[in-house]
C-alpha positions as CSV (number, residue, x, y, z in Angstrom):
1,X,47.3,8.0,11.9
2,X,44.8,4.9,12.0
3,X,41.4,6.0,12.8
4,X,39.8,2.5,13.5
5,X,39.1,0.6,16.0
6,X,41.2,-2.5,16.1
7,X,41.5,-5.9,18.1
8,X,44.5,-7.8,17.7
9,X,43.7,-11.7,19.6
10,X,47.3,-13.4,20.0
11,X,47.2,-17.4,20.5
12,X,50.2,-19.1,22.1
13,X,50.3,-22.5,21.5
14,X,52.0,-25.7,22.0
15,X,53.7,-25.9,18.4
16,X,53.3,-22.3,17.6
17,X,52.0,-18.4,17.8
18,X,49.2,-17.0,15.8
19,X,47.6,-13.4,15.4
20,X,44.6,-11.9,14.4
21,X,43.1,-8.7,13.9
22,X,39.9,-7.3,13.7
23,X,38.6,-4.2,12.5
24,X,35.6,-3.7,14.8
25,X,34.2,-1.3,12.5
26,X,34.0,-3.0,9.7
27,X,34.3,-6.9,10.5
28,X,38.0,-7.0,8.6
29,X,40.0,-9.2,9.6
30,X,43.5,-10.4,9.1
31,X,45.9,-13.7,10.2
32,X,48.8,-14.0,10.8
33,X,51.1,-17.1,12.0
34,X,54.6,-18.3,11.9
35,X,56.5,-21.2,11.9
36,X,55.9,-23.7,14.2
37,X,58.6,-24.3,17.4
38,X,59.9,-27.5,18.9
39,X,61.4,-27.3,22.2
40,X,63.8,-30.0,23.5
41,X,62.3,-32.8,26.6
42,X,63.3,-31.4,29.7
43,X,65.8,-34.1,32.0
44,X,64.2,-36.0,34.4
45,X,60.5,-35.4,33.2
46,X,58.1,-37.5,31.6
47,X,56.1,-34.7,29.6
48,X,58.1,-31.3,30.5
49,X,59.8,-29.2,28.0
50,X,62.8,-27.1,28.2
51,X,61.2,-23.7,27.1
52,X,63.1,-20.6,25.2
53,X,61.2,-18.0,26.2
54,X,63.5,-15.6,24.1
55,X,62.6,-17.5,21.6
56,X,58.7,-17.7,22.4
57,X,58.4,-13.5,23.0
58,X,60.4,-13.4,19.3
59,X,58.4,-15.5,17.3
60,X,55.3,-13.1,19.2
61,X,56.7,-10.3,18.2
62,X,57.3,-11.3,14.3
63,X,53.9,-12.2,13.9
64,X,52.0,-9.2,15.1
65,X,54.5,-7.3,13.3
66,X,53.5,-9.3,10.0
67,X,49.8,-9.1,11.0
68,X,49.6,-5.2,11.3
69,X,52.2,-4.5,8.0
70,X,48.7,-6.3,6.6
71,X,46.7,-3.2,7.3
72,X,45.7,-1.0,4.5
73,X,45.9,2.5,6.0
């Protein structure tokens, strides 16, 4: 079991998802970030994008997976 206090920040961008966390104790931290996504112009819209959220939640969940296989127990 992980006895430290952690902080795990999750940033959703517009080309991408990135992770880091923070060991509170000790200042530690660790990054993590994936490949970029591109998502298709929507029809009929001037700056709208047609948005795969499957594919959004997936990419989130690889990359706090890689960021916490980074901690040293």
């Amino acid at each position: 079991m992980i006895n430290k206090q952690w902080i795990l920040g999750i940033d959703i961008g517009g080309s991408g998802v990135r992770c880091l966390l923070v060991n509170t104790a000790s200042g530690d931290t660790f990054n993590s970030a994936c490949s970029g996504w591109e998502f298709p112009e929507a029809p009929g819209t001037i700056a709208g994008f047609d948005i795969d959220l499957d594919s959004i939640w997936r990419h989130i969940g690889e990359t706090t997976q890689n960021v916490l296989s980074l901690i040293k127990s």
